[in-house]
Structure formats: C-alpha cells, structure tokens
Residue frames as a rotation matrix with the C-alpha (Angstrom) as fourth column:
UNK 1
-0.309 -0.949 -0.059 42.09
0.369 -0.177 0.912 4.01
-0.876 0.260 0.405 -32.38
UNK 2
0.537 0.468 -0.702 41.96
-0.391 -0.599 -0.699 6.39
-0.748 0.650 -0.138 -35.37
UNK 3
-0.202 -0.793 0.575 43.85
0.845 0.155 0.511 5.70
-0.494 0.590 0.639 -39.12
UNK 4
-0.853 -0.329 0.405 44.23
0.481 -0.795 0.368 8.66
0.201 0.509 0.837 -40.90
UNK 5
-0.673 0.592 0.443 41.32
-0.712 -0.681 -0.172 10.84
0.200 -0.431 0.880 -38.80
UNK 6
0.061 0.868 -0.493 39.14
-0.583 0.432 0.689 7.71
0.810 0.245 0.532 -39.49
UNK 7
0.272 0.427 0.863 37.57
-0.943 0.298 0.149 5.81
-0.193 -0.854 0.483 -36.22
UNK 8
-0.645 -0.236 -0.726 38.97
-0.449 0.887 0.111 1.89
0.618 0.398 -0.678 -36.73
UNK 9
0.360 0.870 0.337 36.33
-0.848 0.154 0.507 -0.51
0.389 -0.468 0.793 -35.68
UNK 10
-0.554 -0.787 0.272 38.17
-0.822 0.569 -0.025 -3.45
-0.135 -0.237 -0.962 -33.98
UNK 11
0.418 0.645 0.640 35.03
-0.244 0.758 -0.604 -6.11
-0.875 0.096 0.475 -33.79
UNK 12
0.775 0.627 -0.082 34.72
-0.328 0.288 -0.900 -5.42
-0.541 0.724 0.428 -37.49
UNK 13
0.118 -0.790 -0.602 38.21
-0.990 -0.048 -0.130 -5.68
0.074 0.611 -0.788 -38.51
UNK 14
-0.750 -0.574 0.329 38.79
-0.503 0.818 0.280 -9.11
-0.430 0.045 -0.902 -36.75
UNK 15
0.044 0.473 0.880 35.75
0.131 0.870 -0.474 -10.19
-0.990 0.136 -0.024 -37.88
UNK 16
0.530 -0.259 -0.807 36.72
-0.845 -0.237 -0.479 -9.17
-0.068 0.936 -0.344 -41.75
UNK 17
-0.067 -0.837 -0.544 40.03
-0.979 0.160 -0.126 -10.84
0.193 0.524 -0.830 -41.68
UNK 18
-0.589 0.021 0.808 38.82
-0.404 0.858 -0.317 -14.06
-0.700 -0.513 -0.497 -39.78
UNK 19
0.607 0.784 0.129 36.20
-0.218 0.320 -0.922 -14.35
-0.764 0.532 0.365 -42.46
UNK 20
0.722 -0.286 -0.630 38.58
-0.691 -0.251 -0.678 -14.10
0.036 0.925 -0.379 -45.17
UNK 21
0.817 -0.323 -0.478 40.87
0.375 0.927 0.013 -17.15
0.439 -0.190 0.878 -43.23
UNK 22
0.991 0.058 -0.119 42.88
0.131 -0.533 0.836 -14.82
-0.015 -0.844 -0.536 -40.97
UNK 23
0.549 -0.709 -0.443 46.10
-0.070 -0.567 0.821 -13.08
-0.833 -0.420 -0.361 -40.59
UNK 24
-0.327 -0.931 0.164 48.12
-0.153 0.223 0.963 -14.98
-0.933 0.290 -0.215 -42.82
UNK 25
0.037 0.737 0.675 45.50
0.830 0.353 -0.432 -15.59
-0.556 0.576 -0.599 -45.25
UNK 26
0.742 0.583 -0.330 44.68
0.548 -0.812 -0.203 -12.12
-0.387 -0.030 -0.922 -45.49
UNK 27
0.448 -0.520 -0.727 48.26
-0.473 -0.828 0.301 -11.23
-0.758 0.209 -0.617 -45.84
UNK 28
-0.582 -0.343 0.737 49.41
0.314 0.741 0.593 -13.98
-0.750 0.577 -0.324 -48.46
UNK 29
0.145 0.263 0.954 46.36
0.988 -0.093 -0.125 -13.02
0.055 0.960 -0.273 -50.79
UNK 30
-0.881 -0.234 0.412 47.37
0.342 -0.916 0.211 -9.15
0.328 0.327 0.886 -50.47
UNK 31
-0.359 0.933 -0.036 44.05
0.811 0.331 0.483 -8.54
0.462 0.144 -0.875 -48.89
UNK 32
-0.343 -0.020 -0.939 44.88
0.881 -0.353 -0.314 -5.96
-0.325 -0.935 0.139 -46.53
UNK 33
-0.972 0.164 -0.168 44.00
-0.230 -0.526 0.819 -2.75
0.046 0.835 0.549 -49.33
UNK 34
-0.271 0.947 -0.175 40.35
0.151 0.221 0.964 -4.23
0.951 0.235 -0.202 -49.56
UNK 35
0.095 0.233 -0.968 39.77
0.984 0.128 0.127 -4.56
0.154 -0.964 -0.217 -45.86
UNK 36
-0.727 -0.423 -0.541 41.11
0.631 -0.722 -0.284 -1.11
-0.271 -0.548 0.792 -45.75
UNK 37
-0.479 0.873 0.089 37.94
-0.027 -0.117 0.993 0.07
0.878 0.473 0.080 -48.37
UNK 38
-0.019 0.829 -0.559 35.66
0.604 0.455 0.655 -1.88
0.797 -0.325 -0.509 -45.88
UNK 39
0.012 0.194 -0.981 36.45
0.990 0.136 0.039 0.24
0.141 -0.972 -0.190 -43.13
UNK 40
0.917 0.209 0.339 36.46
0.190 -0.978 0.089 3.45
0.350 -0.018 -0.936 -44.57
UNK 41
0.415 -0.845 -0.338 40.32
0.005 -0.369 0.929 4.37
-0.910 -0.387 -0.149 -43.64
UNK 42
-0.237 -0.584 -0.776 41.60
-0.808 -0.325 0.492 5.03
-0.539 0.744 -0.395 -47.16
UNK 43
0.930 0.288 -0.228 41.65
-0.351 0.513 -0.783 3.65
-0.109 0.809 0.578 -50.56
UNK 44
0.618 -0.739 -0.269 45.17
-0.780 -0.534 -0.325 3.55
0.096 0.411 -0.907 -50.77
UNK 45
0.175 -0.716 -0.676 48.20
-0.065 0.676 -0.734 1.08
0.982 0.172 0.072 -50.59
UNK 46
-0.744 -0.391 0.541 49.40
-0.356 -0.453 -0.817 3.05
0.565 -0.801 0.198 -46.99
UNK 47
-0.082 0.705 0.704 46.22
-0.996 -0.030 -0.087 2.76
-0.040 -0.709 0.704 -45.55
UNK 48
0.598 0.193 -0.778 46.19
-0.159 0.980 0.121 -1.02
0.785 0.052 0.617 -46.35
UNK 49
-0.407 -0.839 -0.361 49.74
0.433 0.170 -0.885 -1.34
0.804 -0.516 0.294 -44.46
UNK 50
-0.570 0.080 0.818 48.06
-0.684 -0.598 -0.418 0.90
0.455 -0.798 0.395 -41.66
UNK 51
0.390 0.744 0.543 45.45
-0.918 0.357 0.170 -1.35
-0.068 -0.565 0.822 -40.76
UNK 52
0.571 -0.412 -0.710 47.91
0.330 0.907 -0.261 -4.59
0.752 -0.085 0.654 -40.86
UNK 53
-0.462 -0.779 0.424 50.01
0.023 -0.489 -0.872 -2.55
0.886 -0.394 0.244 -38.77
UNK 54
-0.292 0.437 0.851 47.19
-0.865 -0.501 -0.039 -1.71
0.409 -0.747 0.524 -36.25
UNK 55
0.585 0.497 -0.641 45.80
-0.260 0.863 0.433 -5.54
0.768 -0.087 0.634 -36.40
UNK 56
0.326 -0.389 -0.861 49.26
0.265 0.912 -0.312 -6.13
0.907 -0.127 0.401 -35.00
UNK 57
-0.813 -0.528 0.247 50.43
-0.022 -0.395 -0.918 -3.68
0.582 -0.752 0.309 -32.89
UNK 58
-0.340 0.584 0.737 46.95
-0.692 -0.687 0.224 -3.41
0.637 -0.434 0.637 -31.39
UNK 59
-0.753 -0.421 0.506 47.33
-0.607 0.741 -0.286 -7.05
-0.254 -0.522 -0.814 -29.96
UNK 60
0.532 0.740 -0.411 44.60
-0.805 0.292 -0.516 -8.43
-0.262 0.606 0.751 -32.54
UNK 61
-0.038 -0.853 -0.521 46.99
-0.740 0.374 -0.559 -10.33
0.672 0.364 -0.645 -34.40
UNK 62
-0.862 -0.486 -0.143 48.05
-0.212 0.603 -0.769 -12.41
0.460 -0.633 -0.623 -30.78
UNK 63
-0.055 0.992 0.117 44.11
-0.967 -0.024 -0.252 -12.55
-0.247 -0.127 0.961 -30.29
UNK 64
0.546 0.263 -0.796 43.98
-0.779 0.509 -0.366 -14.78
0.309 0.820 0.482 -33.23
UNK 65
-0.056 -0.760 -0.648 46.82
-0.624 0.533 -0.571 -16.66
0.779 0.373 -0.504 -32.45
UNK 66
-0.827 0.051 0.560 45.31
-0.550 0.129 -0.825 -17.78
-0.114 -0.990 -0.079 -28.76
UNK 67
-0.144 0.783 0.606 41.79
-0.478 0.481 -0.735 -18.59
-0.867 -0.395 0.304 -29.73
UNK 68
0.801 0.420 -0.426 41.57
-0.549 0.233 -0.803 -18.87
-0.238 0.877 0.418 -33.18
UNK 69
0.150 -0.672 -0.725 45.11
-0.586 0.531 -0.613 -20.72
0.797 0.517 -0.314 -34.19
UNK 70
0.860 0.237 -0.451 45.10
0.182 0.684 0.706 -23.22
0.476 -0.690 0.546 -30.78
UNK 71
0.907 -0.422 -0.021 47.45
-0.015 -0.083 0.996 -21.10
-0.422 -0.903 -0.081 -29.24
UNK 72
0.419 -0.870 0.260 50.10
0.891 0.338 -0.303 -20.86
0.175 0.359 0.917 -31.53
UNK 73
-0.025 -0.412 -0.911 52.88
0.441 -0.822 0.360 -17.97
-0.897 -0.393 0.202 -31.03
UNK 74
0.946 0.257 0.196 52.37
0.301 -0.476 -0.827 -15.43
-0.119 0.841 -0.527 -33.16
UNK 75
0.043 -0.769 -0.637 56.26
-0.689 -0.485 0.538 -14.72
-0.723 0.416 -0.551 -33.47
C-alpha cells in the first residue's frame, strides 16, 4: 500500500507503534504525526491520520488486538 505516492512498510509500522505501547498508546499520546516522519509518508498532520487510518483499515489494528492484546475485540 502507498500514502501519498510513498511505499508504507507494514513490518515497520507495527513494529513502531508496538514499540511505542500500541494502538491506543500511540493514539492517546498523539503519536501518529511522528510515526508518520519515520516512514517517510509526510510531515504533516494528514499524513499522520493516513497512516492511523491504514493501521486500521489494513487489518493491523485487529492484528494487535489477537496476539498482542490476548484477543481482545478491537471494536
């Protein structure tokens, strides 16, 4: 998957946000803007929201929530 022309690396994303204490973590400290730096897909605000967007829609997000949160539902 691409954000704004830019290649998105899935490994590296979950392993970003998992370092950083995952999903909710990540969105609670506003983190999503830095992460968005790290991957080269914009500096911006947008491009933060893009790659929280992709985490979820790309079924990351319910990744986490299986192995990493013992199965909780991510709704």
């Amino acid at each position: 998957p691409n954000i704004s022309k830019q290649p998105l690396d899935l490994f590296k994303l979950y392993v970003l946000v998992k370092e950083r204490g995952g999903f909710n973590e990540v969105t609670r400290q506003k983190l999503w803007r830095d992460l968005s730096i790290l991957l080269q897909t914009g500096q911006s605000a947008s491009a933060g929201l893009n790659v929280r967007k992709k985490y979820v829609s790309l079924g990351i997000f319910h990744y986490e929530c299986k192995y990493d949160l013992n199965g909780m539902d991510p709704l």
